[in-house]
C-alpha positions as CSV (number, residue, x, y, z in Angstrom):
1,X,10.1,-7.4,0.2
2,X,8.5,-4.6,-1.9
3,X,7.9,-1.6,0.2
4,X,6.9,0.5,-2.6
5,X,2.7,1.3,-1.6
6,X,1.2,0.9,-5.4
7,X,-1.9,3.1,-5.9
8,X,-4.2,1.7,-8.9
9,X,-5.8,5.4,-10.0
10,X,-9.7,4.3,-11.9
11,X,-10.0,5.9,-15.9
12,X,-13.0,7.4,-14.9
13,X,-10.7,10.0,-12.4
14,X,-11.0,13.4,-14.3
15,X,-11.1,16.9,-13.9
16,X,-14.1,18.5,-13.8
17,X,-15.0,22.6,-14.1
18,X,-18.4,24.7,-13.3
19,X,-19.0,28.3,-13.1
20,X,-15.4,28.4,-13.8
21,X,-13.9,26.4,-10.9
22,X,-11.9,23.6,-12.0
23,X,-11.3,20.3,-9.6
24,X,-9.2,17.0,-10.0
25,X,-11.6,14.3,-9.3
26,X,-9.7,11.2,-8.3
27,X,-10.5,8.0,-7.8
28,X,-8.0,5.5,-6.7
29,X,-7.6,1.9,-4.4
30,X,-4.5,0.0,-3.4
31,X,-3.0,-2.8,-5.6
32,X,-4.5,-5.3,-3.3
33,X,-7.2,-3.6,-1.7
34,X,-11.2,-3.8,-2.2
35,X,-13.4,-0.4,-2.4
36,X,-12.3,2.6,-4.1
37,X,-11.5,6.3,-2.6
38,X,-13.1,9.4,-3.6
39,X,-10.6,12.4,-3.5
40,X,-11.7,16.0,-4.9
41,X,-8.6,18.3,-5.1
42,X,-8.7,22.2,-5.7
43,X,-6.6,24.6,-7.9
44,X,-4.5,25.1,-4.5
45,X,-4.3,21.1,-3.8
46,X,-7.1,21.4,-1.3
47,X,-8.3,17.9,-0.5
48,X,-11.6,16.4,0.5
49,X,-11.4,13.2,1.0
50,X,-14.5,10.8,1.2
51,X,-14.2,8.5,4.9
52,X,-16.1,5.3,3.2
53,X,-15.1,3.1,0.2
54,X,-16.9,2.3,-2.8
55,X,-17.7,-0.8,-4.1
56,X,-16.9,0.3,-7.7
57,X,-15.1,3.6,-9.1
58,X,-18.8,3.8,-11.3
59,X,-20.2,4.9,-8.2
60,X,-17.3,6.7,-6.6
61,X,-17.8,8.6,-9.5
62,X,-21.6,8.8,-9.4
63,X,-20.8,10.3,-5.9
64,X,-18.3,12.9,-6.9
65,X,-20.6,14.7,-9.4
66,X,-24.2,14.5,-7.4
67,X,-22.0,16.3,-4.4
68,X,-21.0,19.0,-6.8
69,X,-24.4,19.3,-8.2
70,X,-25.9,19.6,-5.0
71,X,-23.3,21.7,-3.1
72,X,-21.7,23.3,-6.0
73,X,-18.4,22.9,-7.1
74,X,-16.9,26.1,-5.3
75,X,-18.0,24.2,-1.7
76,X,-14.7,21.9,-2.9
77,X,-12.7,25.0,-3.7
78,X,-10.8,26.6,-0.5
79,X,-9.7,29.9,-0.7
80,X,-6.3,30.7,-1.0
81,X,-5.9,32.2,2.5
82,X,-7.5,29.0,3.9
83,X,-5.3,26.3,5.1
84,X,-5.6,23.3,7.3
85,X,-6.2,19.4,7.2
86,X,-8.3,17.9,4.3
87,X,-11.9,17.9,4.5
88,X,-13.4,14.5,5.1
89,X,-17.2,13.4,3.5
């Protein structure tokens, strides 16, 4: 039995920078799962995590950016004195 936990990580997972702030965007499922993740991850590994699953990585994606249109990409960025759990969407 193959306890190994494969991730599958979507191409359309990249990093993305505004006004200087620079984020890992990335989007990922189990092997045999359905629905993708959303993750955003800081400079400092900060992570927000999205609670609900995708459909498709398109609009995991589509998610990702409208979030950090809307609430800028520095609302994803924690600062370095911060610490705790992972924020959840």
């Amino acid at each position: 039995m193959d306890d190994d936990y494969k991730l599958v990580f979507s191409t359309l997972s990249k990093r993305a920078t505004r006004d200087a702030v620079t984020v890992d965007v990335r989007i990922y499922r189990g092997k045999d799962e359905e629905g993708w993740l959303l993750e955003v991850v800081d400079h400092l590994g900060g992570s927000t995590v999205w609670n609900d699953r995708f459909p498709t990585d398109v609009e995991a994606l589509q998610e990702a950016m409208a979030t950090i249109e809307a609430e800028g990409i520095a609302s994803f960025a924690a600062a370095e004195a911060e610490s705790g759990p992972p924020t959840v969407h």
